[in-house]
N, CA, C and O atoms as CSV, one atom per row, in Angstrom:
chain,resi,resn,atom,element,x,y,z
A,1,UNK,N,N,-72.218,-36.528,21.935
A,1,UNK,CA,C,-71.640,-35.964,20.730
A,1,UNK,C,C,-70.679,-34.812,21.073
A,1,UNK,O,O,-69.549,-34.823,20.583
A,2,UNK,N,N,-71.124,-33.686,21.999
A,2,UNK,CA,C,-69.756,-32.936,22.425
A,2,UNK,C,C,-68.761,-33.653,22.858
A,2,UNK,O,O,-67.643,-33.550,22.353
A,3,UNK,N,N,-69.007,-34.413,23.773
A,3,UNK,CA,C,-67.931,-34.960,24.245
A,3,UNK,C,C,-66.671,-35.274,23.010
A,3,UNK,O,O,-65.493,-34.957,23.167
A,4,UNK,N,N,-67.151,-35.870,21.947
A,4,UNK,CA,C,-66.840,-36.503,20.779
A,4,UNK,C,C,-65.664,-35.720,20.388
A,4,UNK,O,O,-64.456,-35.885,20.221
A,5,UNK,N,N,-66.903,-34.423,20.288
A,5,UNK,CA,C,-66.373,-33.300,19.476
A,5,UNK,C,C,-65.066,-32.820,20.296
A,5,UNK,O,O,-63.996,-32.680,19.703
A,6,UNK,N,N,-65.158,-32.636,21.327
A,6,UNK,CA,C,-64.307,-32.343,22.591
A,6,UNK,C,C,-62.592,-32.827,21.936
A,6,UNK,O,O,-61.686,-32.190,21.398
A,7,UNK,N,N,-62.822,-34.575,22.412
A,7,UNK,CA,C,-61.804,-35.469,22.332
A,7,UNK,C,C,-61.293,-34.967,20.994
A,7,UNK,O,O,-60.156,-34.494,20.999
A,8,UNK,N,N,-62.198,-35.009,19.446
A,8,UNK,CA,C,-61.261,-34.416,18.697
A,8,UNK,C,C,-60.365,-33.368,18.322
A,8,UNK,O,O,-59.456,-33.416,17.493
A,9,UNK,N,N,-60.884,-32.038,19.317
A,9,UNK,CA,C,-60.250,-31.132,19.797
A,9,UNK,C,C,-58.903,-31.082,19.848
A,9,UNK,O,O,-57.964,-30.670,19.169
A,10,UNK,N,N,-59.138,-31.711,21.015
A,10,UNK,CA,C,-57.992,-31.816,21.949
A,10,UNK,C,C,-56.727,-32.567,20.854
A,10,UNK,O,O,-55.653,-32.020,20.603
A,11,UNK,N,N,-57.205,-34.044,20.258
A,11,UNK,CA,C,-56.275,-34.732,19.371
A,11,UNK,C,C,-55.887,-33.750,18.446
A,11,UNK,O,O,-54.663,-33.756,18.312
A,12,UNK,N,N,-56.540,-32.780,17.651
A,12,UNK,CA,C,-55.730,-32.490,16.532
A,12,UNK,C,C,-55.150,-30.890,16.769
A,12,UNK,O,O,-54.431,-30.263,15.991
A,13,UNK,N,N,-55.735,-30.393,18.197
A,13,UNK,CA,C,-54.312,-29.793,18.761
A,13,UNK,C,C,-53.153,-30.592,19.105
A,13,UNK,O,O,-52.036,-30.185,18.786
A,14,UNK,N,N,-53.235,-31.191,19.443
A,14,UNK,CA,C,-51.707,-32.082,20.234
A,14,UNK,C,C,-51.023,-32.441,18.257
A,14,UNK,O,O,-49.859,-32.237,17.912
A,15,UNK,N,N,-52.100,-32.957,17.355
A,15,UNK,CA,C,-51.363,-33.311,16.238
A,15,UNK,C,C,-50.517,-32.008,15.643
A,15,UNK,O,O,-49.422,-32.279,15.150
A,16,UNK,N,N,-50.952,-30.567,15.648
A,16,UNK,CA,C,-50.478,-29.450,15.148
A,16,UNK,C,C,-49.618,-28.969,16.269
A,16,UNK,O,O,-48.486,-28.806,15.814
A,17,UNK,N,N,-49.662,-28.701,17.413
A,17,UNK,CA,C,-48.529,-28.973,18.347
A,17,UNK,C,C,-47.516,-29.798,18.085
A,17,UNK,O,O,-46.459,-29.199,18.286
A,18,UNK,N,N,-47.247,-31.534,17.525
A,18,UNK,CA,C,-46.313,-32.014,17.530
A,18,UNK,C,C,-45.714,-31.634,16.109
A,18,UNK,O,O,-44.526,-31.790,15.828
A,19,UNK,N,N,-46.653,-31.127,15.259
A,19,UNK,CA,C,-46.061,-31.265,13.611
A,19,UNK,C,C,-44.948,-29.685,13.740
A,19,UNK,O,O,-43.988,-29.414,13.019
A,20,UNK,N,N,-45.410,-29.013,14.699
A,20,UNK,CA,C,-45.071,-27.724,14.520
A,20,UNK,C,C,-43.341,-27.928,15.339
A,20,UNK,O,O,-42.271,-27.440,14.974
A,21,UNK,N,N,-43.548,-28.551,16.160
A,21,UNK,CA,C,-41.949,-29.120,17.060
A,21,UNK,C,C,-40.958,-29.728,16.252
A,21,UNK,O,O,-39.793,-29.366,16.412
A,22,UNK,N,N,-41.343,-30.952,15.062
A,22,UNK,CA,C,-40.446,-30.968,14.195
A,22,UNK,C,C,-40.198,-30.225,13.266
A,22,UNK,O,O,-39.046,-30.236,12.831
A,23,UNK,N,N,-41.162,-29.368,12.682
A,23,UNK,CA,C,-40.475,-28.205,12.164
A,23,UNK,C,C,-39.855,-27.599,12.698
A,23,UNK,O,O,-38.771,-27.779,12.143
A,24,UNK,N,N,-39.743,-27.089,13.275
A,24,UNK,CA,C,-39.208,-26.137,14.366
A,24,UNK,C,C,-37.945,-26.227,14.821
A,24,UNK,O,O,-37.214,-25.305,15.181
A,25,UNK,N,N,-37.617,-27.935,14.773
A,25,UNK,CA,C,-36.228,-28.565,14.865
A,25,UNK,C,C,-35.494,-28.873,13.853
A,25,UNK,O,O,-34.269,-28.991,13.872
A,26,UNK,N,N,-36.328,-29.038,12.775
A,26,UNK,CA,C,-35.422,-28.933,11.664
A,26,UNK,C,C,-34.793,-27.607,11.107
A,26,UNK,O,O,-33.651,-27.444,10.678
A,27,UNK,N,N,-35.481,-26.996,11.181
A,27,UNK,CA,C,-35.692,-25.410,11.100
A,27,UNK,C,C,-34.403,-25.018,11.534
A,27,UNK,O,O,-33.711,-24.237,10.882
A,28,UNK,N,N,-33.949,-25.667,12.909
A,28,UNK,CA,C,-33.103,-24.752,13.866
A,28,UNK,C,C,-31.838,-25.723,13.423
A,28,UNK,O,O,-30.644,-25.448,13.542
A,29,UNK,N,N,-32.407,-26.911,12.891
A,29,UNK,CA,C,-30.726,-27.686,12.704
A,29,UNK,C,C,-30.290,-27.480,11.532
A,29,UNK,O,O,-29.079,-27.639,11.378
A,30,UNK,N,N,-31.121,-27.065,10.337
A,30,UNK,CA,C,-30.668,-26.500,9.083
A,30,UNK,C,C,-29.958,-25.126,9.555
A,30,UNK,O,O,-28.735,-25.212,9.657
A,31,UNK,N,N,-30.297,-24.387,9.734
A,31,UNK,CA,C,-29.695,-22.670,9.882
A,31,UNK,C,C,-28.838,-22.452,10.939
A,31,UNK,O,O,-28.292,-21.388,11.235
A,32,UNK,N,N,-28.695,-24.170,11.828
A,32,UNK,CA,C,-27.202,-23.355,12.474
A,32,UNK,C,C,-26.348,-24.070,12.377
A,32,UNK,O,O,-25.401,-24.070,13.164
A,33,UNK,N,N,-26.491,-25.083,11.115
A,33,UNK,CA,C,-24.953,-24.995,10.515
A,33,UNK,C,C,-24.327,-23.739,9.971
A,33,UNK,O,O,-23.118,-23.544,10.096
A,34,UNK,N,N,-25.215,-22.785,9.299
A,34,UNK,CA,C,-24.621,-21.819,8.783
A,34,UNK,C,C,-23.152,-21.495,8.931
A,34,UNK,O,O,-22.215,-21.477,8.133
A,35,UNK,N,N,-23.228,-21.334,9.767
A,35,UNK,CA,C,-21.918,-20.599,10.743
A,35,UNK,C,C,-20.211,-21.319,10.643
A,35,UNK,O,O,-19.056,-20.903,10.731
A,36,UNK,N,N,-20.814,-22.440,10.443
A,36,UNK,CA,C,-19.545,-23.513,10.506
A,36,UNK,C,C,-19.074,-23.617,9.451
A,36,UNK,O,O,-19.661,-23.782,8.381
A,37,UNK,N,N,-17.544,-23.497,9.731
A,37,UNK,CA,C,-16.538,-23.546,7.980
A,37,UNK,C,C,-16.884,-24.804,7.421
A,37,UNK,O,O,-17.379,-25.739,8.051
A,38,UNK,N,N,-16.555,-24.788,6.003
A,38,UNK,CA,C,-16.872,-25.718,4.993
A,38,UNK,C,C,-15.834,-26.484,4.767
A,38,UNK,O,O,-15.730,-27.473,5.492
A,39,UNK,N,N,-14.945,-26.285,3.871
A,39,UNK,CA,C,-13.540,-27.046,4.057
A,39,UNK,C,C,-12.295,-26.133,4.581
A,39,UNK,O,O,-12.059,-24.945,4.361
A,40,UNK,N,N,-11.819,-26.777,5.093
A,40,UNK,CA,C,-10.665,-26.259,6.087
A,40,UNK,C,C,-9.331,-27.329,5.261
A,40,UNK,O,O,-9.453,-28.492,4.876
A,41,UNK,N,N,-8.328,-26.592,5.204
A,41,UNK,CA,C,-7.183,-26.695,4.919
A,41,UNK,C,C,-6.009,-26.620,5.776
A,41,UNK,O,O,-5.671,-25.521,6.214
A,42,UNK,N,N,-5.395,-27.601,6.042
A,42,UNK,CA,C,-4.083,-27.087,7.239
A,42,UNK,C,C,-2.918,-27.562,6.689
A,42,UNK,O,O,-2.909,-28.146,5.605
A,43,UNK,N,N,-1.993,-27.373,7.306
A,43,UNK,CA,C,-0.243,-28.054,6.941
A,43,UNK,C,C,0.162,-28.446,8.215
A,43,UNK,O,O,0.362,-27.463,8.929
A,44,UNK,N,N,0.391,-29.685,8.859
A,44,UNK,CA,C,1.287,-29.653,9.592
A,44,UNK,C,C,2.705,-30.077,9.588
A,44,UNK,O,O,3.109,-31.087,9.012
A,45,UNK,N,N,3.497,-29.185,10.317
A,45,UNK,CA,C,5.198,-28.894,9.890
A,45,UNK,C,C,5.489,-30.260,10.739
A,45,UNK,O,O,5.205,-30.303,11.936
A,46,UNK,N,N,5.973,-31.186,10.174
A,46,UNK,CA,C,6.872,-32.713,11.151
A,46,UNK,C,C,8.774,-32.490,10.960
A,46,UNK,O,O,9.599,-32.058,10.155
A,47,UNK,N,N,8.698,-33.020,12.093
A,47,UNK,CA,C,10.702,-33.110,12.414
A,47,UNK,C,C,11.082,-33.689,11.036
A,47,UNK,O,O,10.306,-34.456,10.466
A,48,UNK,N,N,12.437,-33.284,10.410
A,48,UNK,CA,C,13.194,-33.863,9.797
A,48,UNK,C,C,13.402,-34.760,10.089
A,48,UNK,O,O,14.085,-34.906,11.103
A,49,UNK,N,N,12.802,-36.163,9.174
A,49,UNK,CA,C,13.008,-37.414,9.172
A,49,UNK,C,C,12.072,-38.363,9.663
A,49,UNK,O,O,12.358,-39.553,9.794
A,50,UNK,N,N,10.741,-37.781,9.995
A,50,UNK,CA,C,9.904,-37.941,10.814
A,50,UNK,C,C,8.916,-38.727,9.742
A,50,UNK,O,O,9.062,-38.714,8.520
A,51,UNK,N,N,7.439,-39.704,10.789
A,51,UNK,CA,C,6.945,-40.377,9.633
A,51,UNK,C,C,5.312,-40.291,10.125
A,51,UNK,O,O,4.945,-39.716,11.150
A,52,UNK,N,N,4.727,-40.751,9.495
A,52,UNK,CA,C,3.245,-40.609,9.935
A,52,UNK,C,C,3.039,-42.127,10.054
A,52,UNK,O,O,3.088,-42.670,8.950
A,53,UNK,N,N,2.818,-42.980,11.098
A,53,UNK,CA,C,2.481,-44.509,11.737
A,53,UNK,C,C,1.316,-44.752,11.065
A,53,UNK,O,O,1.047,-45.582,10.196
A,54,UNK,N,N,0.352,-43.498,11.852
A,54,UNK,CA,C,-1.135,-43.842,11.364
A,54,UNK,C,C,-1.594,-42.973,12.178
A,54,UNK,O,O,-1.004,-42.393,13.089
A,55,UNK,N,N,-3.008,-42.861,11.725
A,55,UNK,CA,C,-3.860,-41.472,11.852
A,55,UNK,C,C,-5.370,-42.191,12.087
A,55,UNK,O,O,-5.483,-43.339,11.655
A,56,UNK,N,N,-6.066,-41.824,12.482
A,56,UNK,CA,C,-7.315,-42.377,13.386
A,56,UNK,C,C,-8.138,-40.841,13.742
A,56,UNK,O,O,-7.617,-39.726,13.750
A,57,UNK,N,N,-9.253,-41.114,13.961
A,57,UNK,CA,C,-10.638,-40.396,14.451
A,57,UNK,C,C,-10.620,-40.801,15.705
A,57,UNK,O,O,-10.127,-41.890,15.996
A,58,UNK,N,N,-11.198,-39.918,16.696
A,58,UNK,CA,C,-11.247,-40.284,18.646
A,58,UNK,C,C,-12.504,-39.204,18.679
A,58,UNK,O,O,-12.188,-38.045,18.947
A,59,UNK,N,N,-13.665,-39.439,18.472
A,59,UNK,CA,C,-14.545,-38.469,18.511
A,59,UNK,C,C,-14.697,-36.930,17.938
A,59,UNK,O,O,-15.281,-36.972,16.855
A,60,UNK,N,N,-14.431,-35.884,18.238
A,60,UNK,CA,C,-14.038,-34.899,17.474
A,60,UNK,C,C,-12.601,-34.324,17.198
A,60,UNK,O,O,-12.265,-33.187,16.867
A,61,UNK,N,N,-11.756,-35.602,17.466
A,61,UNK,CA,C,-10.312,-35.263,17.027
A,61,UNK,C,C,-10.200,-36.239,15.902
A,61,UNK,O,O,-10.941,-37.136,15.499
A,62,UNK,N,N,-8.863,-35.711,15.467
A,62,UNK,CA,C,-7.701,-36.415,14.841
A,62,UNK,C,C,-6.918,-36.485,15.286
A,62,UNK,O,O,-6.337,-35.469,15.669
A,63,UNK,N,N,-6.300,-38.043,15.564
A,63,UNK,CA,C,-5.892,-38.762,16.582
A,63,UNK,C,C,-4.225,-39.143,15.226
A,63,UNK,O,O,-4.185,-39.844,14.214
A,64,UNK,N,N,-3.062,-38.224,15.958
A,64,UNK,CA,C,-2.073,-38.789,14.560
A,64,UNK,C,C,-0.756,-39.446,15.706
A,64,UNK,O,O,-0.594,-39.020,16.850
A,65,UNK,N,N,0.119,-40.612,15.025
A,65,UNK,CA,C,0.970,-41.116,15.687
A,65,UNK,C,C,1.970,-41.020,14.446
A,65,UNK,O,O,1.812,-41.174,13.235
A,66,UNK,N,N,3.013,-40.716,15.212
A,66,UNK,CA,C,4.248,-39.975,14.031
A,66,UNK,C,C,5.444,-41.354,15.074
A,66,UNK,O,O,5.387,-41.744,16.240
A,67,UNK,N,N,6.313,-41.672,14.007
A,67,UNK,CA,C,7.490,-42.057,14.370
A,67,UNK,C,C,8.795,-40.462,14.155
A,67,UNK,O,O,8.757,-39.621,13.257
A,68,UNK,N,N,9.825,-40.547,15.355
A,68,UNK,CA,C,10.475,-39.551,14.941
A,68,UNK,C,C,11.849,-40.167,15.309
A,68,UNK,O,O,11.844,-40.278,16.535
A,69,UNK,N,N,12.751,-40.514,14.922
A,69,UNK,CA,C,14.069,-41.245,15.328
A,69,UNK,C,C,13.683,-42.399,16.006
A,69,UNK,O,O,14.647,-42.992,16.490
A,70,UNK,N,N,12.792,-42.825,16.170
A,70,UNK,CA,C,12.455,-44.228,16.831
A,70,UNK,C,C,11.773,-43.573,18.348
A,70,UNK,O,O,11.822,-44.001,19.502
A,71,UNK,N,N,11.360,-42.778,17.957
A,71,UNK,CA,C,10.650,-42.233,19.305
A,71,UNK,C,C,9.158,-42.116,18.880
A,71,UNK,O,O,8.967,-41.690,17.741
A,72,UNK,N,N,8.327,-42.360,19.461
A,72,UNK,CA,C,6.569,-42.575,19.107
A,72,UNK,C,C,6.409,-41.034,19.702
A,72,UNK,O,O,7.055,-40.421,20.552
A,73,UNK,N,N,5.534,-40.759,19.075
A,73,UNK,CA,C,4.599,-39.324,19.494
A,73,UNK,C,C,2.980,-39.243,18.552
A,73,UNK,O,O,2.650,-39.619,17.427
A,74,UNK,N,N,2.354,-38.647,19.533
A,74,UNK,CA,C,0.901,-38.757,19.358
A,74,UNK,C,C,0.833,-37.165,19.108
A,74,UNK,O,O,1.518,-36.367,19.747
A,75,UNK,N,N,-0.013,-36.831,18.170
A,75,UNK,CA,C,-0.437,-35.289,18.048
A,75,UNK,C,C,-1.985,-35.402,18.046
A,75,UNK,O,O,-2.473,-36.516,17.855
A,76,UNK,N,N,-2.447,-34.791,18.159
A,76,UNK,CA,C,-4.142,-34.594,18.132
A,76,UNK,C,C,-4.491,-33.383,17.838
A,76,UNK,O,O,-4.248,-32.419,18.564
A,77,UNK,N,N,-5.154,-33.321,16.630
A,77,UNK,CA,C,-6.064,-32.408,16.190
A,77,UNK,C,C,-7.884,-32.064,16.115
A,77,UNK,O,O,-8.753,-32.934,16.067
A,78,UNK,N,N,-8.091,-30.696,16.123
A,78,UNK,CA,C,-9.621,-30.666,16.440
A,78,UNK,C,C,-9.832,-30.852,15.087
A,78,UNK,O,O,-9.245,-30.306,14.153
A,79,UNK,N,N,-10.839,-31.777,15.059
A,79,UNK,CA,C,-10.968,-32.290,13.415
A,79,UNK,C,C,-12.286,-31.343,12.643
A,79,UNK,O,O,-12.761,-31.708,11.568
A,80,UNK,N,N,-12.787,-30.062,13.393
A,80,UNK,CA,C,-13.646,-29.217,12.531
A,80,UNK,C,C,-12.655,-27.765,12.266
A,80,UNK,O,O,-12.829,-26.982,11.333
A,81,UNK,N,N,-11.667,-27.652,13.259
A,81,UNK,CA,C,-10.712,-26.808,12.603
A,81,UNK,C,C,-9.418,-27.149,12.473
A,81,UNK,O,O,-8.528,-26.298,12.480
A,82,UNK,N,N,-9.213,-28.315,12.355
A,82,UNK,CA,C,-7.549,-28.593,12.078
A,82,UNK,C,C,-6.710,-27.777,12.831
A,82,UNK,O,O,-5.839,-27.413,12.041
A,83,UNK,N,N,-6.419,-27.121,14.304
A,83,UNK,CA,C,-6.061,-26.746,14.944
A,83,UNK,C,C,-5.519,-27.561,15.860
A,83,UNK,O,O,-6.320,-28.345,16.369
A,84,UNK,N,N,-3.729,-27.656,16.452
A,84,UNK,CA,C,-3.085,-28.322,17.273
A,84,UNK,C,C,-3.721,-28.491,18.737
A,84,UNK,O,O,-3.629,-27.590,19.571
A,85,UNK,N,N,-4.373,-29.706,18.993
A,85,UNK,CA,C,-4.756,-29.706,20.422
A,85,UNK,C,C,-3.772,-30.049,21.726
A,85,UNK,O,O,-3.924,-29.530,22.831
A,86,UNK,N,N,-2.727,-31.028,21.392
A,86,UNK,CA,C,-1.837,-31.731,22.338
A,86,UNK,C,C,-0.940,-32.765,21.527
A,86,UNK,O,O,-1.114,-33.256,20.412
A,87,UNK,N,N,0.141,-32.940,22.519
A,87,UNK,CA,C,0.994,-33.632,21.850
A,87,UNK,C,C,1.630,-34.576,22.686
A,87,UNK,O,O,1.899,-34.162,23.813
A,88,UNK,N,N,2.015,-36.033,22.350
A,88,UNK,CA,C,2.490,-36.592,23.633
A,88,UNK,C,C,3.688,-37.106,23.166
A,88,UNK,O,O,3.704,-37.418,21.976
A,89,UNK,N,N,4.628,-37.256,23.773
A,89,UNK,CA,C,5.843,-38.206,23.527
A,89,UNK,C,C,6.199,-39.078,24.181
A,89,UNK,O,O,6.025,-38.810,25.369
A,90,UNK,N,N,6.969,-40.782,23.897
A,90,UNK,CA,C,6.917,-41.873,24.738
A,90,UNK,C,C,7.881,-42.074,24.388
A,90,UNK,O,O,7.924,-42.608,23.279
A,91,UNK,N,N,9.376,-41.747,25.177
A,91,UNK,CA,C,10.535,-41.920,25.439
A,91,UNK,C,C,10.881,-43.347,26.832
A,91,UNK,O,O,10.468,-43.443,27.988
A,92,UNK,N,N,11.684,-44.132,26.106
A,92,UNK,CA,C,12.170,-45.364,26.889
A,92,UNK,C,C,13.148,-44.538,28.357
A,92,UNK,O,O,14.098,-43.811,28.070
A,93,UNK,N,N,12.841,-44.726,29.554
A,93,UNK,CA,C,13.664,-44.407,30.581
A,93,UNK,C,C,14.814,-45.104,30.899
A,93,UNK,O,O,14.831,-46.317,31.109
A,94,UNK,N,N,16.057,-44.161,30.955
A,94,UNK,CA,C,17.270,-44.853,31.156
A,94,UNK,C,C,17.727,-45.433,31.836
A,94,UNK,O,O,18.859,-45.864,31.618
Protein backbone atom coordinates (compact mmCIF):
# COMPACT_ATOMS: atom_id res chain seq x y z
CA UNK A 1 0.00 0.00 0.00
CA UNK A 2 2.91 2.64 0.44
CA UNK A 3 4.32 1.70 -2.37
CA UNK A 4 0.83 2.59 -3.99
CA UNK A 5 0.73 5.58 -2.19
CA UNK A 6 4.33 6.37 -3.31
CA UNK A 7 3.60 5.86 -7.23
CA UNK A 8 0.68 8.27 -6.74
CA UNK A 9 2.94 10.76 -5.44
CA UNK A 10 5.17 10.89 -7.72
CA UNK A 11 2.20 10.90 -10.76
CA UNK A 12 0.38 13.84 -9.55
CA UNK A 13 3.58 15.76 -9.01
CA UNK A 14 4.75 15.25 -12.55
CA UNK A 15 0.72 16.09 -13.38
CA UNK A 16 1.11 19.71 -11.48
CA UNK A 17 4.61 20.07 -12.83
CA UNK A 18 3.33 19.65 -16.44
CA UNK A 19 -0.01 21.77 -15.91
CA UNK A 20 2.15 24.50 -14.41
CA UNK A 21 4.69 24.53 -17.84
CA UNK A 22 1.74 25.25 -20.01
CA UNK A 23 0.73 27.89 -18.07
CA UNK A 24 3.68 29.29 -17.82
CA UNK A 25 3.97 29.28 -21.68
CA UNK A 26 1.04 30.71 -22.34
CA UNK A 27 1.58 33.18 -19.82
CA UNK A 28 4.87 34.23 -21.51
CA UNK A 29 3.34 34.10 -25.15
CA UNK A 30 0.37 36.30 -24.21
CA UNK A 31 2.52 39.25 -22.51
CA UNK A 32 5.20 39.37 -25.00
CA UNK A 33 3.31 40.36 -27.65
CA UNK A 34 2.78 43.40 -25.74
CA UNK A 35 5.52 45.20 -27.11
CA UNK A 36 4.85 44.75 -30.79
CA UNK A 37 3.10 47.52 -32.94
CA UNK A 38 -0.42 46.92 -33.92
CA UNK A 39 -1.05 48.42 -37.25
CA UNK A 40 1.66 50.00 -39.04
CA UNK A 41 1.13 52.29 -41.89
CA UNK A 42 3.78 53.09 -44.63
CA UNK A 43 3.96 54.92 -48.15
CA UNK A 44 6.22 53.78 -50.51
CA UNK A 45 7.51 56.63 -53.00
CA UNK A 46 7.81 54.56 -56.82
CA UNK A 47 9.62 56.20 -60.06
CA UNK A 48 7.45 58.19 -62.28
CA UNK A 49 5.71 55.86 -64.41
CA UNK A 50 6.45 52.96 -62.50
CA UNK A 51 3.99 49.87 -61.77
CA UNK A 52 3.46 47.30 -59.13
CA UNK A 53 3.74 43.47 -61.19
CA UNK A 54 2.88 41.82 -58.00
CA UNK A 55 3.54 41.58 -54.42
CA UNK A 56 3.99 38.24 -52.48
CA UNK A 57 4.94 37.15 -48.74
CA UNK A 58 8.75 35.30 -48.45
CA UNK A 59 8.54 34.56 -44.76
CA UNK A 60 8.81 37.72 -42.77
CA UNK A 61 9.02 39.95 -45.80
CA UNK A 62 7.15 41.59 -48.40
CA UNK A 63 8.38 40.44 -51.40
CA UNK A 64 7.26 43.55 -54.19
CA UNK A 65 8.18 43.41 -58.08
CA UNK A 66 7.66 46.85 -59.72
CA UNK A 67 7.96 47.30 -63.55
CA UNK A 68 9.88 50.67 -64.22
CA UNK A 69 10.42 51.59 -68.07
CA UNK A 70 10.54 47.97 -68.87
CA UNK A 71 13.11 47.32 -66.35
CA UNK A 72 12.00 44.62 -63.47
CA UNK A 73 13.00 45.50 -59.89
CA UNK A 74 12.31 43.64 -56.71
CA UNK A 75 11.93 45.69 -53.36
CA UNK A 76 11.49 43.84 -50.11
CA UNK A 77 10.00 44.87 -47.12
CA UNK A 78 10.07 43.77 -43.30
CA UNK A 79 6.48 42.93 -43.16
CA UNK A 80 6.10 43.72 -39.08
CA UNK A 81 7.52 47.18 -39.74
CA UNK A 82 7.10 48.11 -43.27
CA UNK A 83 10.64 49.25 -43.37
CA UNK A 84 12.89 49.15 -46.78
CA UNK A 85 15.04 45.99 -46.60
CA UNK A 86 16.76 45.69 -50.24
CA UNK A 87 16.27 46.32 -53.59
CA UNK A 88 17.28 44.54 -56.76
CA UNK A 89 17.34 45.55 -60.34
CA UNK A 90 17.52 43.24 -63.61
CA UNK A 91 18.87 45.19 -66.42
CA UNK A 92 19.45 43.29 -69.98
CA UNK A 93 23.48 43.52 -70.71
CA UNK A 94 24.59 45.24 -73.77
Amino acid sequence: MARVRWLMLISGIATMLGIAVVVTVIGYRVFRTEGRPGLVEATARLPKGARVVSAAIAGDRIVVTIDVGGVLEIRTFDARTLSPEGRLQFVAEP
